[in-house]
C-alpha positions as CSV (number, residue, x, y, z in Angstrom):
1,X,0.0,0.0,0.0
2,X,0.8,3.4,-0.4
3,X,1.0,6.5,1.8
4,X,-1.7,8.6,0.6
5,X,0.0,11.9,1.5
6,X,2.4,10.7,-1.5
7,X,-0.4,10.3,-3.8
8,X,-1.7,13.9,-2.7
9,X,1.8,15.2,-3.6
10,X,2.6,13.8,-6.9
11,X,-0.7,12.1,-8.2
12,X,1.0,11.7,-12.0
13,X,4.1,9.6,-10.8
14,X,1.4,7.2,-9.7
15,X,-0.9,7.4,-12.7
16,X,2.9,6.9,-14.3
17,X,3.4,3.7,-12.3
18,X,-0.1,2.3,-13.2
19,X,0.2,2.8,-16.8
20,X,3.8,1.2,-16.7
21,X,3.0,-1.4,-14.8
22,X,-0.4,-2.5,-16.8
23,X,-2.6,-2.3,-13.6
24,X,-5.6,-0.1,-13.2
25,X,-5.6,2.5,-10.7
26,X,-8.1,5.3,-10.7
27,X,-6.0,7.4,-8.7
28,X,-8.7,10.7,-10.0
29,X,-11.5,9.2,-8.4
30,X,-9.5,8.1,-5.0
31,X,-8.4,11.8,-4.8
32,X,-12.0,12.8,-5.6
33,X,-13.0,10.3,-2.6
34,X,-9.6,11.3,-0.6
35,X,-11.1,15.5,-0.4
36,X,-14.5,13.5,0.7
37,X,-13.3,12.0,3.9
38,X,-11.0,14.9,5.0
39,X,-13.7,17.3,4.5
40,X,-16.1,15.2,6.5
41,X,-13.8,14.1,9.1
42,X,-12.8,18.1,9.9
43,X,-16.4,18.6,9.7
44,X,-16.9,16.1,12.5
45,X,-13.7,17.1,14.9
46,X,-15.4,20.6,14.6
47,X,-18.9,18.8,15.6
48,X,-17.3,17.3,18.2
49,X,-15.4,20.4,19.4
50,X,-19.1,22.3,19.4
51,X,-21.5,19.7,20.9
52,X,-18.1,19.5,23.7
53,X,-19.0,23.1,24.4
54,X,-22.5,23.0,24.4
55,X,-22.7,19.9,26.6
56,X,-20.9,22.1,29.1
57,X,-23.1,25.4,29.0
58,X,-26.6,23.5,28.7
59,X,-26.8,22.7,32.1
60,X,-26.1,26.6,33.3
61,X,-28.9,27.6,31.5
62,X,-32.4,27.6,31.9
63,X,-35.6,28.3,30.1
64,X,-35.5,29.8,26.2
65,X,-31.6,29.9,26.5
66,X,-31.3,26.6,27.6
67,X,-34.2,25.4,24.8
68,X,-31.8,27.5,21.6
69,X,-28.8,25.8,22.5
70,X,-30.7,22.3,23.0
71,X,-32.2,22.5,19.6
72,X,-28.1,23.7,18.2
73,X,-27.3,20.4,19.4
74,X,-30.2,18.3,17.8
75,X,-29.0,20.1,14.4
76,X,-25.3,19.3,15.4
77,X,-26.6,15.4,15.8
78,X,-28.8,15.4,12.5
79,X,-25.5,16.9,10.5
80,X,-23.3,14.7,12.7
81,X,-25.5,11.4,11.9
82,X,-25.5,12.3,8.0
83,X,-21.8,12.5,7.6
84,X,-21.1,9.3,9.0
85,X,-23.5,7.6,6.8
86,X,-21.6,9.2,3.8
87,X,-18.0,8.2,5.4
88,X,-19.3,4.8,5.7
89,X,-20.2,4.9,2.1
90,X,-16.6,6.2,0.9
91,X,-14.6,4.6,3.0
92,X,-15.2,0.9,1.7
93,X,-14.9,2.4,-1.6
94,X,-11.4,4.4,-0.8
95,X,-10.1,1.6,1.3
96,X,-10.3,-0.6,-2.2
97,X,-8.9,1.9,-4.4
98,X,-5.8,2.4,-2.0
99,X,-5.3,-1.2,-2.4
100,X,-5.1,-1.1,-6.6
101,X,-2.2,1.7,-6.1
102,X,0.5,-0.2,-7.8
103,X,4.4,0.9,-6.3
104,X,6.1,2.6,-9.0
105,X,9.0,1.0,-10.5
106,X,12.2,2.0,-9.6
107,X,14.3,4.5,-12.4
108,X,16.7,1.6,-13.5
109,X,13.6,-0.6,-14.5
110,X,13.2,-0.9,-18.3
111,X,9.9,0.0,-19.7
112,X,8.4,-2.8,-21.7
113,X,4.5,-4.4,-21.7
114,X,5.4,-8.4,-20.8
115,X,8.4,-10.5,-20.1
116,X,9.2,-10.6,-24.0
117,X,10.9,-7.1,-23.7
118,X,12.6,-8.1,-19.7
119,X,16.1,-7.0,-20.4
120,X,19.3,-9.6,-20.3
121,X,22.4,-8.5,-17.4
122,X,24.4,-11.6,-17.7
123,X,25.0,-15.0,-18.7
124,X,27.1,-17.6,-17.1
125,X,27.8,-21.5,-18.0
126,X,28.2,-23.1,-21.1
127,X,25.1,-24.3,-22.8
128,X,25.5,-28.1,-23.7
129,X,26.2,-29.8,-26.9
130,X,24.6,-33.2,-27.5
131,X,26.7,-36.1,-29.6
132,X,23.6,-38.0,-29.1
133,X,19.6,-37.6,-29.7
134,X,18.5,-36.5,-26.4
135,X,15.5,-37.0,-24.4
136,X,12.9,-34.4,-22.7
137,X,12.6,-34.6,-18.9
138,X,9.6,-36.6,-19.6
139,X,10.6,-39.6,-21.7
140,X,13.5,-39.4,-19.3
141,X,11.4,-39.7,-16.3
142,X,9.3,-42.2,-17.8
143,X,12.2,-44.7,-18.8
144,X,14.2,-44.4,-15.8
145,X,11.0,-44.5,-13.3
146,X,11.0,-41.2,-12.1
147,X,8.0,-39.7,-13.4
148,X,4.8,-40.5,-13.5
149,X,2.5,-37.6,-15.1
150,X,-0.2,-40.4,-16.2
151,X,-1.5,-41.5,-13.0
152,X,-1.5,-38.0,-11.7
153,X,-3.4,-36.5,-14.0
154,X,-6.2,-39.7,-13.3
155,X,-6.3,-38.4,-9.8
156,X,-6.0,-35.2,-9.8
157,X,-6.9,-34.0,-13.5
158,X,-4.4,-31.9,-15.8
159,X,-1.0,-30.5,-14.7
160,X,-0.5,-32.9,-11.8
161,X,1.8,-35.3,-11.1
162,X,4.1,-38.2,-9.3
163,X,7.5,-38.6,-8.6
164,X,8.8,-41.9,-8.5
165,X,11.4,-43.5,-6.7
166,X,14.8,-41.8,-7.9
167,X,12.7,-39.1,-8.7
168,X,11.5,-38.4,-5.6
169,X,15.1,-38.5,-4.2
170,X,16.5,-36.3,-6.7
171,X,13.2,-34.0,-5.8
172,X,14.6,-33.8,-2.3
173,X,17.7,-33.9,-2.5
174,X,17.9,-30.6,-4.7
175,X,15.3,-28.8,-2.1
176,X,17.3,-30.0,1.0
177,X,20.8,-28.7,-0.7
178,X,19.4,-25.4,-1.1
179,X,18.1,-25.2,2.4
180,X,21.1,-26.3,4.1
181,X,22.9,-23.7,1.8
182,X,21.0,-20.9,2.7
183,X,21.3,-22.4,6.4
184,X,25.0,-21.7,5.8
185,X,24.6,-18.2,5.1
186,X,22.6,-17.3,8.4
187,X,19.3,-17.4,7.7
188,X,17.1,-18.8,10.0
189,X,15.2,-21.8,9.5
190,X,11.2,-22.2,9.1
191,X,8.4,-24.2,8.3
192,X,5.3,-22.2,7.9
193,X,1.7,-23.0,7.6
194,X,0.1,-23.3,4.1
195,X,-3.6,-22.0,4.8
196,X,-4.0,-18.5,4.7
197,X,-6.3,-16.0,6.1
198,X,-7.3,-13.3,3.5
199,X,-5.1,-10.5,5.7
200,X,-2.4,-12.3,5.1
201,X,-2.7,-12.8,1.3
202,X,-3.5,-8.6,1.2
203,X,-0.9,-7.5,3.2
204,X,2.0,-9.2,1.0
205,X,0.3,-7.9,-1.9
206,X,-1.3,-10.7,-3.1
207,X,-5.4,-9.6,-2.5
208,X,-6.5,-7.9,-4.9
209,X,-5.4,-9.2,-8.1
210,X,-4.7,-13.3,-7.6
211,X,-7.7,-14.7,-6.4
212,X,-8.4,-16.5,-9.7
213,X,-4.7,-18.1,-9.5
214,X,-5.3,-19.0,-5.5
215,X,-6.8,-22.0,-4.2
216,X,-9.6,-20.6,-1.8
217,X,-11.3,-22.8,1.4
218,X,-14.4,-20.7,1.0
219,X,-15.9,-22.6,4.4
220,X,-13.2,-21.8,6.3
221,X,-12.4,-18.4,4.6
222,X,-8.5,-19.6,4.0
223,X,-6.2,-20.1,0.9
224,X,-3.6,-22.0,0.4
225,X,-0.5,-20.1,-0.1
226,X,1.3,-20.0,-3.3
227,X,4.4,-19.5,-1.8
228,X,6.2,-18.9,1.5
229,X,6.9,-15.7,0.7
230,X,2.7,-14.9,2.5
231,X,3.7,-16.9,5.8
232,X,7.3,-15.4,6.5
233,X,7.1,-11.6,5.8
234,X,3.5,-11.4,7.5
235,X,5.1,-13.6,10.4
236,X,5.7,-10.5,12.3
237,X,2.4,-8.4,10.8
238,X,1.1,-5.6,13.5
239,X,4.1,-5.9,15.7
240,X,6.7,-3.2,16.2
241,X,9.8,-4.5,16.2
242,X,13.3,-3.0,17.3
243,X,15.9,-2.0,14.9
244,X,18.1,-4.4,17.1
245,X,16.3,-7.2,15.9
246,X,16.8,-6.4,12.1
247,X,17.5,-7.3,9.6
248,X,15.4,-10.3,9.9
249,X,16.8,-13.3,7.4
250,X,14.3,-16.2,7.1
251,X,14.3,-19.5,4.7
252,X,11.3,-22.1,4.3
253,X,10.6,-25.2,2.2
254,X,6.8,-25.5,1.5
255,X,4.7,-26.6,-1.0
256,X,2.9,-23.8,-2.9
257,X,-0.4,-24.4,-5.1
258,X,-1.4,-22.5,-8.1
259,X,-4.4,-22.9,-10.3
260,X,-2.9,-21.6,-13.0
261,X,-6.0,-19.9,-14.7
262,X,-5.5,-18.3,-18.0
263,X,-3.0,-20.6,-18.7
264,X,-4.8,-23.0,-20.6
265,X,-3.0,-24.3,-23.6
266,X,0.0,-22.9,-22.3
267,X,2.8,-24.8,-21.0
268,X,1.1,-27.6,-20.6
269,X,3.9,-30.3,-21.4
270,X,5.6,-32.0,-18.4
271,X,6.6,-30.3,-15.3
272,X,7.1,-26.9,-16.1
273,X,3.3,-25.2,-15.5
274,X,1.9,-27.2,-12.6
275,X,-0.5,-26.7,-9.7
276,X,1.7,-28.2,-6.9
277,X,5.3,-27.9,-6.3
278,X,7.6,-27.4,-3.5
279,X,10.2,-24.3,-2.9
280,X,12.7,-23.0,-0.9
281,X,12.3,-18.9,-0.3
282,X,14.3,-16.9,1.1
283,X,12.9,-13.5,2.9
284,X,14.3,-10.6,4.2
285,X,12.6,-8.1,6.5
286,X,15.2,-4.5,7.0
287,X,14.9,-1.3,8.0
288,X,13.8,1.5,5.9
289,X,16.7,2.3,3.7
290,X,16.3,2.1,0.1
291,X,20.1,1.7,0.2
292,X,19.8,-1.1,2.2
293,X,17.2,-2.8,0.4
294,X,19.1,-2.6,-2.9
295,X,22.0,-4.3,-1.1
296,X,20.2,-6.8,0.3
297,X,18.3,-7.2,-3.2
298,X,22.1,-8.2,-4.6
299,X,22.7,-10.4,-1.8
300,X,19.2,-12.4,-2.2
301,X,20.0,-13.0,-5.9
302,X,23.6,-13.4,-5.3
303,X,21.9,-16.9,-3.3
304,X,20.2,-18.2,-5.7
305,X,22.5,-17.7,-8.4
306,X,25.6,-19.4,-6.1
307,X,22.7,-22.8,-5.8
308,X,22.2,-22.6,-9.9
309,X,26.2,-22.6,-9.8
310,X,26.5,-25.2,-7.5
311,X,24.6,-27.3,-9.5
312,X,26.3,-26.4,-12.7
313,X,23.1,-24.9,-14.3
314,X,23.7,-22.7,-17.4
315,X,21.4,-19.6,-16.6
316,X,21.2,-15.8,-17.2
317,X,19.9,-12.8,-15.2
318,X,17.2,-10.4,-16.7
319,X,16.1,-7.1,-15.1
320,X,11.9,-7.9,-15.3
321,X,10.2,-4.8,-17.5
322,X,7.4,-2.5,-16.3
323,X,5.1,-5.1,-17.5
324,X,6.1,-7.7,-16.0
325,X,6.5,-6.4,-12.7
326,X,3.5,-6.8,-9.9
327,X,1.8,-4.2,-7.9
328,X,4.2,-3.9,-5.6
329,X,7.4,-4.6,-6.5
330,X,9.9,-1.6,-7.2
331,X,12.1,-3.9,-9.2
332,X,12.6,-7.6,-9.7
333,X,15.1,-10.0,-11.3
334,X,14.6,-13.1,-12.7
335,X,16.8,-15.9,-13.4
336,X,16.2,-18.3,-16.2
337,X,17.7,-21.5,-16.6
338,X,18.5,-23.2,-20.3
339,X,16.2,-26.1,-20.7
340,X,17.0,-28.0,-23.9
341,X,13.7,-29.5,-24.5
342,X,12.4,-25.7,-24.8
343,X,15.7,-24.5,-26.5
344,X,15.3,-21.6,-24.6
345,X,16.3,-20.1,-20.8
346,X,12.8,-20.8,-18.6
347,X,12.3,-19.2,-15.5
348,X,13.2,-20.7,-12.2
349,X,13.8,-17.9,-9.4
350,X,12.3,-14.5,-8.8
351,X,14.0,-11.5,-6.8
352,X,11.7,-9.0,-5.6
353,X,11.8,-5.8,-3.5
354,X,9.0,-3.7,-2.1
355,X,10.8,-1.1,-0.1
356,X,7.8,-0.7,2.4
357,X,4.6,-1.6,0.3
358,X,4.1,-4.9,2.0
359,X,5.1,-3.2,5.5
360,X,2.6,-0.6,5.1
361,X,-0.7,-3.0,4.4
362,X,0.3,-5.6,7.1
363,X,1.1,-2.6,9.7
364,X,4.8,-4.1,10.5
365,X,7.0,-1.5,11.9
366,X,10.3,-0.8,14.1
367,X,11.3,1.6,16.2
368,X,13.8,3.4,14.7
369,X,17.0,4.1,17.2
370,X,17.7,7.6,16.1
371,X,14.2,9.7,16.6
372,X,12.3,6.6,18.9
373,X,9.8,6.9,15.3
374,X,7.7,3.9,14.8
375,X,8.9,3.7,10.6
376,X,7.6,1.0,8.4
377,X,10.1,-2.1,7.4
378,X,11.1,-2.7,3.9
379,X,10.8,-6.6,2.8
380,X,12.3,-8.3,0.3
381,X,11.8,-12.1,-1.0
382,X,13.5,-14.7,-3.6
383,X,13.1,-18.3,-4.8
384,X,16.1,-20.4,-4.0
385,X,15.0,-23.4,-5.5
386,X,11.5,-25.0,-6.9
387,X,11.1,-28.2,-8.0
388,X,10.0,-30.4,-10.0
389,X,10.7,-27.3,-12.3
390,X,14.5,-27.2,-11.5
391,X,14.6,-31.2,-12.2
392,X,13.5,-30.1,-16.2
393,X,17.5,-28.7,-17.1
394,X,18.7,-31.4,-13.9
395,X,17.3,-33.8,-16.1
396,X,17.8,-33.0,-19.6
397,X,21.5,-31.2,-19.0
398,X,22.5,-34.3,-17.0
399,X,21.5,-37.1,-19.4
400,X,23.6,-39.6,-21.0
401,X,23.9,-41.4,-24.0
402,X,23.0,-44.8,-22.4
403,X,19.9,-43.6,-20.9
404,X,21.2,-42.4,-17.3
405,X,21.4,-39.2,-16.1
406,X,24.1,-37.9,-13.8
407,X,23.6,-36.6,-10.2
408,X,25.2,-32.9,-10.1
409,X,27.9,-33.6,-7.9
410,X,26.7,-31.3,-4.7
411,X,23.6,-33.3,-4.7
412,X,25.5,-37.0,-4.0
413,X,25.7,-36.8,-0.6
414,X,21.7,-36.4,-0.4
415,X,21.9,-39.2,-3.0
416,X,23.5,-42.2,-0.5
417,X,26.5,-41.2,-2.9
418,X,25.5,-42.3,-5.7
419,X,26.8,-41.0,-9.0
420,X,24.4,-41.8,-11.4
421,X,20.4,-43.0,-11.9
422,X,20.1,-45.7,-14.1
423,X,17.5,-48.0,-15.3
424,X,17.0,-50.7,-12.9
C-alpha cells in the first residue's frame, strides 16, 4: 500500500506507475474520494469540538436559552448522523482503491509491456552440446522411473503429477541442498503454515489481483499459499519490532499451489506449468533504507545464483520490465535456466523488493534508534530453489547417451552417494 499523503503530492508519478505497470488504478477518483473524507472528518472534529461546548453550557442555562442551544445540538446530531452515513459509504470504496495503487518501479527498471521485452544483465555457463539424440525430462522420467505424469493427472486432473522413486530423491535432495545452503549463510530456518487468512494474502500484496490463480477454502475463509513468501514476511504483521532485531533473514521449504488460470494451452507439457510444487524462499525483513534494500536485493540473488552454480546450471539474469512487474514490487530480477527441450532459458527464481509496500498494508513496523519513530520495514523475497521445475535442465542437461542421467555432484551426498540413476 501506499502513503496517501504521497499520492496527494505527486498524483501523476502514480498514474505513471499504473500505466507502466499494466494495472488499473483510478487514482482521479481516490483523490475525488480522498477530499470527501478529509472534509467530513474536519467537519466532524469541529462537531465534536461544538457539541463538547455545548454539553458544558446547557446545564447553566435555563428556560428559552437553555431550549436554543438544545435545539443547536439536535441540528449538530442530525449533521453529525449524515456525515457518517456518507464516510461509511466512501470509505469501503477508498479503502479498495488504495489497495489497486500499484508501487512505482524503480528509475533503472526498463519500460516494456510483458516479459518478452525483460532485459538480459548476464550470462554464465556453457550451454550443452549433445553427440547423441536427447530426451525431454519426460521420456527421461518415464524410462528411468522417475515420473509418472499419467496416474497423476487420473487423480487429480491436468498438470499434476508423481515422482517416483529416484525421482522423488532427486526431488529432495535438490530442495534440502538449497536449504542447508541458505542455512549456511545465516538465515534462520522455518516451516510455515500453508492455509492462509485473507489478511495475510493482502498485506503481502497478493489480494486484490490473484484470487483466480489462488486455491480458496471458502468454508473456512482460507487459501492456500502459493508460496512462503505470504507466511514469512506477514510472520511478524502488527508488531513493532526494534531495529536491534533487524534485519530479519528467514528460509522455508513449503509446498505452494497454483491454479494456473488463464493458462490453458500454455505450457502444458511436463513439469514446467503445474499446480503443486515445492520451494525454498528466502525472505528478508530491514529497516527502511532504500540503500539497504538494494543491497540486500544483490545479496538475495547473489543466493540463488551461487545454488544454480553449484549445481552447474547454465542460466542468465534479466532485469523484469514495467510489465512484468507486480503491484508492488519496485524492481525484480529473474533468473532463467536453459532447458534443452524448450531450446530456450525458462524461468526458475524471482528476486523482488518492495521497499515498504508490504510493511505498510500488514502494519509491521520498528522503532527506529535515532528519533524513537515507529517507521515501516522494507521486505524483500527470492526463490532459491523450486522443484520439479528445476529437475527439467537437472534432467535433460545431465542425461547420457546410455539412458542415465548424472547426479550434479553437490547433490550426492543427499543421494546415499551415488553418481548416477540408471535403469534398474
Amino acid at each position: 500500500m501506499i502513503d496517501i499523503k504521497a499520492i496527494r503530492e505527486d498524483p501523476e508519478r502514480y498514474r505513471r506507475a499504473a500505466q507502466a505497470k499494466r494495472i488499473e488504478a483510478d487514482i482521479d477518483r481516490l483523490l475525488e474520494l480522498d477530499d470527501h473524507l478529509r472534509d467530513a472528518a474536519k467537519v466532524l472534529q469541529d462537531i465534536a469540538t461544538e457539541k463538547n461546548r455545548l454539553g458544558k453550557e446547557i446545564p447553566r442555562l435555563q428556560g428559552e436559552a437553555r431550549q436554543v442551544l438544545l435545539d443547536k445540538l439536535a441540528e449538530l446530531k442530525s449533521v453529525e448522523s449524515r456525515l457518517n452515513e456518507t464516510v461509511r459509504e466512501l470509505q469501503p470504496q477508498f479503502d479498495a482503491l488504495m489497495l489497486q495503487v500499484p508501487q512505482p518501479p524503480a528509475d533503472d527498471v526498463p519500460e516494456g509491456k510483458d516479459d518478452t521485452e525483460n532485459v538480459e544483465l548476464r550470462r554464465w555457463g556453457t550451454i550443452r552440446t549433445f553427440d547423441f539424440e536427447p530426451k525431454d525430462h519426460v521420456q527421461l522420467g518415464a524410462e528411468l522411473g522417475l515420473i509418472d505424469v499419467e496416474r497423476g493427472v487420473k487423480l487429480a486432473g491436468t498438470r499434476n503429477y508423481f515422482l517416483t522413486g529416484d525421482g522423488a530423491l532427486l526431488h529432495w535432495a535438490v530442495l534440502r541442498f538449497a536449504f542447508d545452503f541458505m542455512v549456511s549463510r545465516g538465515y534462520r530456518p522455518m516451516t510455515v503454515p500453508l492455509l492462509m487468512r485473507d489478511e495475510a494474502m493482502q498485506g503481502t500484496g497478493y489480494y486484490p489481483g490473484a484470487e483466480e490463480q489462488t486455491y480458496r477454502m471458502e468454508r473456512d475463509g482460507l487459501n492456500l499459499a502459493g508460496t512462503a513468501e505470504v507466511p514469512l514476511t506477514a510472520y511478524r504483521s502488527a508488531e513493532i519490532l526494534t531495529e536491534e532485531e533487524l534485519p530479519i533473514k528467514m528460509v522455508a521449504l513449503s509446498t505452494c499451489f497454483r491454479r494456473e488460470a488463464g493458462a490453458a494451452g500454455k505450457d502444458t507439457y511436463g513439469l514446467y506449468r503445474i499446480h503443486q510444487f515445492e520451494k525454498v524462499e528466502q525472505v528478508v525483513i530491514g529497516e527502511n533504507d532504500e540503500g539497504q534494500s538494494i543491497a540486500y536485493h544483490d545479496e538475495i540473488l547473489a543466493n540463488a545464483e551461487a545454488v544454480v552454480r553449484a549445481l552447474e546450471l547454465p542460466y542468465r539474469v534479466v532485469n523484469v520490465c514495467t510489465g512484468d512487474l507486480g503491484r508492488g514490487q519496485v524492481k525484480k530480477f529473474d533468473i532463467e535456466t536453459w532447458m534443452p527441450s524448450r531450446s530456450s532459458y525458462g524461468e526458475t527464481h524471482s528476486a523482488s523488493r518492495f521497499y515498504e509496500f508490504q510493511a505498510r498494508r500488514m502494519n509491521l513496523r520498528y522503532k527506529r534508534a535515532r528519533d524513537r519513530k515507529n517507521v515501516f520495514c522494507h521486505t524483500l523475497n527470492n526463490t532459491v530453489i523450486a522443484s520439479p521445475r528445476v529437475l527439467i535442465p537437472i534432467l535433460e542437461l545431465y542425461q547420457n547417451a546410455d539412458g542415465s542421467v548424472t547426479i550434479p555432484t553437490v547433490l550426492r551426498p543427499y543421494m546415499g552417494g551415488r553418481e548416477r540413476i540408471e535403469r534398474r
